[in-house]
C-alpha positions as CSV (number, residue, x, y, z in Angstrom):
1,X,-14.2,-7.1,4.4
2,X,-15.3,-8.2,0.8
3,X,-11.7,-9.6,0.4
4,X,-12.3,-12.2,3.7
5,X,-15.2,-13.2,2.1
6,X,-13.6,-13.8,-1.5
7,X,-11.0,-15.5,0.5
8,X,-13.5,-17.9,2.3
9,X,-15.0,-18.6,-1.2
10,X,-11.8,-19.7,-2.4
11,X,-10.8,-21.5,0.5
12,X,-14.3,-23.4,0.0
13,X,-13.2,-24.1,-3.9
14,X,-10.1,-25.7,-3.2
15,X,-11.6,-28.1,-0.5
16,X,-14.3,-28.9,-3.2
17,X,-11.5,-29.6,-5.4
18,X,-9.7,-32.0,-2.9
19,X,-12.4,-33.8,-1.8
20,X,-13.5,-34.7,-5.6
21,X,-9.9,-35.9,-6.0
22,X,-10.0,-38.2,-3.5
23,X,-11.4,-41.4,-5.1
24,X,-9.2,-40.6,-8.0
25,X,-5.9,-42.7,-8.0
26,X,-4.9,-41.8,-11.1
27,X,-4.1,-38.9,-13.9
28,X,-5.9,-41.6,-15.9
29,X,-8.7,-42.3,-13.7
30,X,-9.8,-38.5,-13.6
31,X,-8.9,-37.5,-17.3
32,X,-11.7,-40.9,-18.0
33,X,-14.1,-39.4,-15.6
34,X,-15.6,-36.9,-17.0
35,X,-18.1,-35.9,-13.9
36,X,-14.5,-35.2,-11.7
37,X,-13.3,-33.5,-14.7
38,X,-16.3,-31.1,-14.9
39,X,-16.3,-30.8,-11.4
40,X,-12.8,-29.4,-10.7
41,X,-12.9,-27.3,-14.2
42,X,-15.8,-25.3,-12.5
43,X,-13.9,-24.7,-9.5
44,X,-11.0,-23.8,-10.7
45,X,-12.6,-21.4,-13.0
46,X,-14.5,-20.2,-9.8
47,X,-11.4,-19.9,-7.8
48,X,-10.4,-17.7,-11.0
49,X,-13.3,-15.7,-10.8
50,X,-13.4,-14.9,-7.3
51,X,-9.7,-14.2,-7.3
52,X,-10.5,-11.3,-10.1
53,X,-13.0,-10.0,-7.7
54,X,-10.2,-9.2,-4.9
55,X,-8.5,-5.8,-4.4
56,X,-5.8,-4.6,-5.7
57,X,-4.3,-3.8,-2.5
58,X,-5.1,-7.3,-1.4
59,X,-3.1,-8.9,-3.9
60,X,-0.3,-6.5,-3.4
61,X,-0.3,-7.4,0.7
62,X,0.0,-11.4,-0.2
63,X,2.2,-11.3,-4.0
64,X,3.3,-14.9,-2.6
65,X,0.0,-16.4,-4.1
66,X,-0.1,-16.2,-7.8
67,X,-2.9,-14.3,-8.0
68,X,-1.9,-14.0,-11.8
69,X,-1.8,-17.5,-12.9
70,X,-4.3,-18.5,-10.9
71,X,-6.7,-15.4,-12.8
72,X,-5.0,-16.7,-16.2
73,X,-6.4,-20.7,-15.5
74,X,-9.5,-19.1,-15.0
75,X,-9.4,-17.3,-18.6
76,X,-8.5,-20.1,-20.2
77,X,-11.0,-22.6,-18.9
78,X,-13.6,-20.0,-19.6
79,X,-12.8,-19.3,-23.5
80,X,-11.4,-22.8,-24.2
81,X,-13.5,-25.1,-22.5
82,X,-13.4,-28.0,-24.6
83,X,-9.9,-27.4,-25.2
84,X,-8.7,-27.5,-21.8
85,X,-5.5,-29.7,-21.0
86,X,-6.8,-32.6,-18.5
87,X,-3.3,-33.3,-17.4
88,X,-2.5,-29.8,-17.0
89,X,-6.1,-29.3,-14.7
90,X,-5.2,-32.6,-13.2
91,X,-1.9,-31.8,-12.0
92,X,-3.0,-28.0,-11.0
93,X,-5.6,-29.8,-8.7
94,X,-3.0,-32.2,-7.2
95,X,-0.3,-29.9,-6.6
96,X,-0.6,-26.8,-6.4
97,X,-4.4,-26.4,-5.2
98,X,-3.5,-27.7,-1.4
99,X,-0.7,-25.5,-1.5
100,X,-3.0,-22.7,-2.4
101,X,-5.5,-24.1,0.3
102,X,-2.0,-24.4,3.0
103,X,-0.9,-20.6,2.1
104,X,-5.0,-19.5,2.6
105,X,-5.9,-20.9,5.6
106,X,-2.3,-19.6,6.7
107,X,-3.1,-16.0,5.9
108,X,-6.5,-16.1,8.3
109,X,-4.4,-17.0,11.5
């Protein structure tokens, strides 16, 4: 049961994350915006820190997601903040969070 809920959280995150992205045309429009810059880094590192939370069997069940990487982004936002890679987040957030979302929202039917 905790695992649904971690799932739901993350599910949340990555809408969060899409719906911030939406007024942004560009990599240069978000990289100069530093509100949308903040805003995704948190839930990134959220979806990272929720992902940590899920079992190990969990993970096992769906190895499709990249439960990995997605813990690793997580690690590195947290320890190098200020260091971060805006193009890297940005392109993160564009591609490969609605896929996230897509393969989520697949494993709850």
């Amino acid at each position: 049961m905790k695992d649904e809920k971690y799932i739901k959280r993350v599910i949340n995150y990555c809408h969060k994350i899409i719906r911030y992205l939406k007024s942004v045309d560009t990599i240069d429009d978000f990289i100069t915006n530093e509100e949308k810059v903040d805003a995704v880094l948190l839930n990134l590192e959220q979806i990272g820190e929720t992902a940590k939370k899920l079992s190990k069997l969990y993970k096992v069940f769906y190895p499709d997601i990249e439960w990995n990487k997605i813990i690793g982004l997580r690690n590195l936002i947290s320890h190098d903040y200020e260091g971060v890679d805006t193009t890297l987040i940005y392109n993160v957030a564009t591609n490969n969070i609605p896929k996230l979302l897509e393969s989520l929202l697949n494993l709850k039917q």
